[in-house]
N, C-alpha and C positions, 0 to 999 in steps of 0.2 A: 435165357436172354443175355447177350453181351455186348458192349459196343469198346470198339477203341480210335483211339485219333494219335493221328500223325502231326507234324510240326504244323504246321501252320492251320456223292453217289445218287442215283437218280431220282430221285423222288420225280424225275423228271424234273427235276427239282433245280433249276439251275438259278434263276433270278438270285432271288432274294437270299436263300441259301449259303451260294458261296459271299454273294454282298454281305452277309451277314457276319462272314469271318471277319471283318473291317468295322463291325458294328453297324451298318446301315441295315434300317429295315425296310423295308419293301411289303405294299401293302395290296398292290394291281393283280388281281386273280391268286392263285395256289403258287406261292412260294413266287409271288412276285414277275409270273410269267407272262404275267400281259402288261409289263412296263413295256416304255416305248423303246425299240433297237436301235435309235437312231445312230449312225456309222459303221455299223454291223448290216454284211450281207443280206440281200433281201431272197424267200423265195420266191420265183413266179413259176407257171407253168413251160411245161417245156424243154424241162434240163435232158440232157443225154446223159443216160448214167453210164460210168464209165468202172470197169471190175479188173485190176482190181483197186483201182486209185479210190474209187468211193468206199470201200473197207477201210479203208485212213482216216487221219481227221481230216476237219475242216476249219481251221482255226479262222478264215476270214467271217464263222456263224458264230453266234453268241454260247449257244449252247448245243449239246451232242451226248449222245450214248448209245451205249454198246451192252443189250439184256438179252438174259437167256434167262428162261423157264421150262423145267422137265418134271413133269409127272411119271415118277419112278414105283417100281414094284420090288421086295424082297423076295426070297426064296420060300419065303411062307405065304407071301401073299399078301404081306403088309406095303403098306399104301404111303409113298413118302412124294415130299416136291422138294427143290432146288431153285435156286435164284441166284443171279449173280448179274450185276451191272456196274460197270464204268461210266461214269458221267466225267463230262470235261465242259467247261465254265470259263469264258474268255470275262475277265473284268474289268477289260478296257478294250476299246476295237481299235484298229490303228495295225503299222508293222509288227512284226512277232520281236521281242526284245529277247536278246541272249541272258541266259545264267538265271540268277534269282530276281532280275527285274523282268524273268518272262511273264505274262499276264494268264496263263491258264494254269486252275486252279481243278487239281482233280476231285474225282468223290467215290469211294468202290462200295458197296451192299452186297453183303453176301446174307444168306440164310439157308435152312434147313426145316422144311417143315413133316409133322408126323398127326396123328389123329390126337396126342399125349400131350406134345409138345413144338413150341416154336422158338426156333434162335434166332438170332440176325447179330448181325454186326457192319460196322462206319468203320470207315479210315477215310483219311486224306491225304494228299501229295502237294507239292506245289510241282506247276510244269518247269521245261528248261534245264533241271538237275538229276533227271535221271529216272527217277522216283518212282515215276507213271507215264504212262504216253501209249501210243498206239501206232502202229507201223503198218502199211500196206502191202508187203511185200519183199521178204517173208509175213505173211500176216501173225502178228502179235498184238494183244493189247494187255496192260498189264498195270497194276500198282500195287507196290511193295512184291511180296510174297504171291500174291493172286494174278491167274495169270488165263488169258486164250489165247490159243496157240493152236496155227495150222504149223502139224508135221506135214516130212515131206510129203508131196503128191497131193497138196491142195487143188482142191479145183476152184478156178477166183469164181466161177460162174454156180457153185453151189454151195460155196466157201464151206469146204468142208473135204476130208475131216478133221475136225476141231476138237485136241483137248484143254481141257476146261478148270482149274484148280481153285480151292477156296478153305481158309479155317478161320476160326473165331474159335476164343478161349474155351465150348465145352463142347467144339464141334468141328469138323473139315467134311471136304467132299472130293475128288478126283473122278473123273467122268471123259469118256468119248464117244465123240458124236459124229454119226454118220447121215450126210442125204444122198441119191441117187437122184433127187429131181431141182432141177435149178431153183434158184432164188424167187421170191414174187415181187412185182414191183405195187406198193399198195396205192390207194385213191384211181389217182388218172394217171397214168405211167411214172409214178412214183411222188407225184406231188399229190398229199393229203390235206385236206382243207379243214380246217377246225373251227372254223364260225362262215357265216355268210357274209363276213368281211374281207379283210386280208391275212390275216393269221392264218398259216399253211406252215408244211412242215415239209422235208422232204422223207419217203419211208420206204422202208423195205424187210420183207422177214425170209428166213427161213424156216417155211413150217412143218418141214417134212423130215427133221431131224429124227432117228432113231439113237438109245444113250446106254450105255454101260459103264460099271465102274464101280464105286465105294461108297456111301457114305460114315462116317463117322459119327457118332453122337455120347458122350461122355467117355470116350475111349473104348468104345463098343461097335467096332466098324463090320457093318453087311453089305453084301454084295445085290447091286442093283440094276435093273434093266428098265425101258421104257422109252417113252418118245420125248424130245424139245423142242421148243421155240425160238427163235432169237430173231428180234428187231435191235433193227439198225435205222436212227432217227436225227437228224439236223435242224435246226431252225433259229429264227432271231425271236421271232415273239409268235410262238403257238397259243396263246390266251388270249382273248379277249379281255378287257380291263374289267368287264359284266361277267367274265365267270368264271367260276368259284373253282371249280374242278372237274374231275371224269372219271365215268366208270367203266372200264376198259377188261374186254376177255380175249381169249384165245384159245380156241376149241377144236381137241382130237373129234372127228367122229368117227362111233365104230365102222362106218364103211367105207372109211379111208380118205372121207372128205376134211378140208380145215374151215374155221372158221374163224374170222377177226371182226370185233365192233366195237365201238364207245362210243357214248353219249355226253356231251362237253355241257354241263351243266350252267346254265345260262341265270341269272340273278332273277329275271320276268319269268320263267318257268316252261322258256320255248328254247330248251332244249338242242342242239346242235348233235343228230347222228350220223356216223358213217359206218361200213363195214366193207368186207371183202369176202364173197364165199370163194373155196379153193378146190375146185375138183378132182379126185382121186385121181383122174389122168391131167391134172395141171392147169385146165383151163382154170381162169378165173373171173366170176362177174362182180361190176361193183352196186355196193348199197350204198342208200340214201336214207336222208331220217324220215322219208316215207315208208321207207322198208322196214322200220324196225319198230317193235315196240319193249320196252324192258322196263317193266315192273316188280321193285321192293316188295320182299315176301315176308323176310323176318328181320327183324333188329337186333345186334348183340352192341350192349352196353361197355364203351372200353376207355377208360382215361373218361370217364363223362363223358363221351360221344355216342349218339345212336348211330350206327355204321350197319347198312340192310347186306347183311353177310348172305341171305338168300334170295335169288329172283327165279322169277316168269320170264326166259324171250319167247317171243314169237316175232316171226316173217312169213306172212302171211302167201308171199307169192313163192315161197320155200315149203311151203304146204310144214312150217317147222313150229312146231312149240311145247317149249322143253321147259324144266324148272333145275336151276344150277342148286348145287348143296357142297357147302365148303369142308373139304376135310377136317379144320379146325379154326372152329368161329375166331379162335385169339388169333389169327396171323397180323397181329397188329406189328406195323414196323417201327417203334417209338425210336426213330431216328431225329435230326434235325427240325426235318421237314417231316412231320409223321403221316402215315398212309399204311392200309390194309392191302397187303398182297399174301394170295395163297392160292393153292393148289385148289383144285372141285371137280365134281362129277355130276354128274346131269342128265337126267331121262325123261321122257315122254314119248313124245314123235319119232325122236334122233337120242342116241345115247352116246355116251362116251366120259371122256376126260378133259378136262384145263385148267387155266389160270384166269385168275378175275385179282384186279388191284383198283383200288377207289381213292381217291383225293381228294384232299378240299373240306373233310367230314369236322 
């Protein structure tokens, strides 16, 4: 495990977070995400997304990030995941301010996980100086040393291929990621609604990434192959001020379907679900929190927290129910904002591979 910081990354984590480099705390849902946006961009239904301008930021929204997750394999057959996310954090709305009175405030998380062991590591940037930022075209997004990056022959419509770079003091990774099948727009043509209020986001993944490349782990680097994920996320205020946090997956299955769902954990215990199934030839239909059911299997004790590292889903009109099992129960991320992201595999019904990340615990 290592962490470093820069002068002045997701946990999705943007509120309270970057407020927090200024000393203010933020108390409204996980990391202060369901304070109120007032000045900052609203979303509603309806946007036309545009590629590759929406690969950019969006600085008139409070908060944004740029994750990927790959469920990787070695040559022996050992079982690795990879992480990597840009978070950017406006901490004041209004015009964009030149040099170091510009107001976005980066955040990068990398990690590296194995059945043994989990690393991660923080930095920070400040926007305006260089440092960090994200670019639509040529797309790049990048802070410090870590970087994604479409070489030539991107496609904006499948944003890809994308390589991917990342190190922390006992670890690095370098990776390329290929899809053939476009982008998915999540929820309702890309607006994802997160309570039955107003709180929406706007979303979109790439599920269909295929990934090669390196990883590194104590200066012991193997060579690695598998599939990624990566969402791309905007919003002013995704939380509800009533909840707490989410338990969010992202699911290879082996018959070449995807799957995406969280449950936005509500304080009364009614629960907010969404998902998206992905069909091996690209259709995709959307879920509801009638659709899903996801139940706590096992608990692993971390920092004092019970954190349910193992589930039950079931979707019933998916004829699916599978039980997920974590590579490694510690993928604890004791970053800022701390939260559990890691790598799993899952059988029953449907089998396969993904990611599952929890908040709020």
């Amino acid at each position: 495990m290592s962490a470093s910081y820069g002068i002045t990354r997701r946990s999705l984590i943007g509120g309270a977070m970057f407020a927090g480099l200024g000393g203010k705390a933020l108390a409204q849902g996980f990391a202060g995400l369901g304070e109120s946006a007032d000045g900052f961009a609203a979303v509603v239904p309806g946007k036309a997304f545009a590629f590759p301008a929406d690969h950019g930021p969006h600085p008139a929204f409070r908060i944004e990030w740029w994750y990927v997750t790959a469920n990787l394999v070695d040559g022996k057959g050992a079982a690795y995941g990879a992480q990597w996310t840009l978070f950017r954090q406006a901490v004041s709305a209004g015009a964009q301010q030149e040099g170091w009175a510009n107001q976005q405030i980066w955040m990068g998380h990398a990690a590296v996980t194995r059945a043994d062991t989990h690393r991660y590591v923080q930095t920070f940037a400040r926007g305006g100086v260089g440092q960090a930022g994200a670019e639509a075209k040529p797309f790049r997004a990048w802070i410090d040393g870590w970087e994604m990056r479409g070489p030539g022959g991107l496609s904006d419509i499948n944003i890809a291929p994308l390589q991917l770079s990342a190190s922390g003091a006992d670890f690095a990774y370098a990776l390329r990621l290929d899809a053939e099948r476009p982008l998915v727009l999540q929820g309702d043509a890309g607006y994802s609604r997160k309570s039955l209020r107003e709180q929406a986001s706007y979303y979109y993944s790439q599920p269909h990434y295929t990934a090669k490349g390196s990883i590194t782990i104590d200066d012991k680097p193997v060579e690695v192959t598998g599939q990624a994920w990566l969402d791309r996320e905007w919003s002013s205020q995704p939380l509800a001020s009533d909840q707490s946090g989410w338990d969010w997956l992202s699911l290879h299955l082996r018959g070449g379907d995807k799957l995406m769902l969280y449950r936005m954990r509500q304080t009364d215990g009614k629960h907010y679900g969404s998902g998206k199934w992905i069909a091996s030839d690209g259709a995709a239909s959307q879920l509801g929190s009638a659709d899903i059911v996801m139940t706590p299997l096992t608990f692993t004790e971390i920092e004092k927290r019970k954190i349910p590292t193992a589930w039950r889903i079931e979707i019933p009109a998916r004829s699916l129910a599978i039980e997920c099992t974590p590579l490694n129960a510690k993928s604890w991320m004791g970053t800022s904002f701390p939260y559990w992201e890691g790598p799993i595999s899952f059988a029953g019904t449907h089998a396969g591979l993904g990611y599952l990340e929890m908040t709020g615990y």
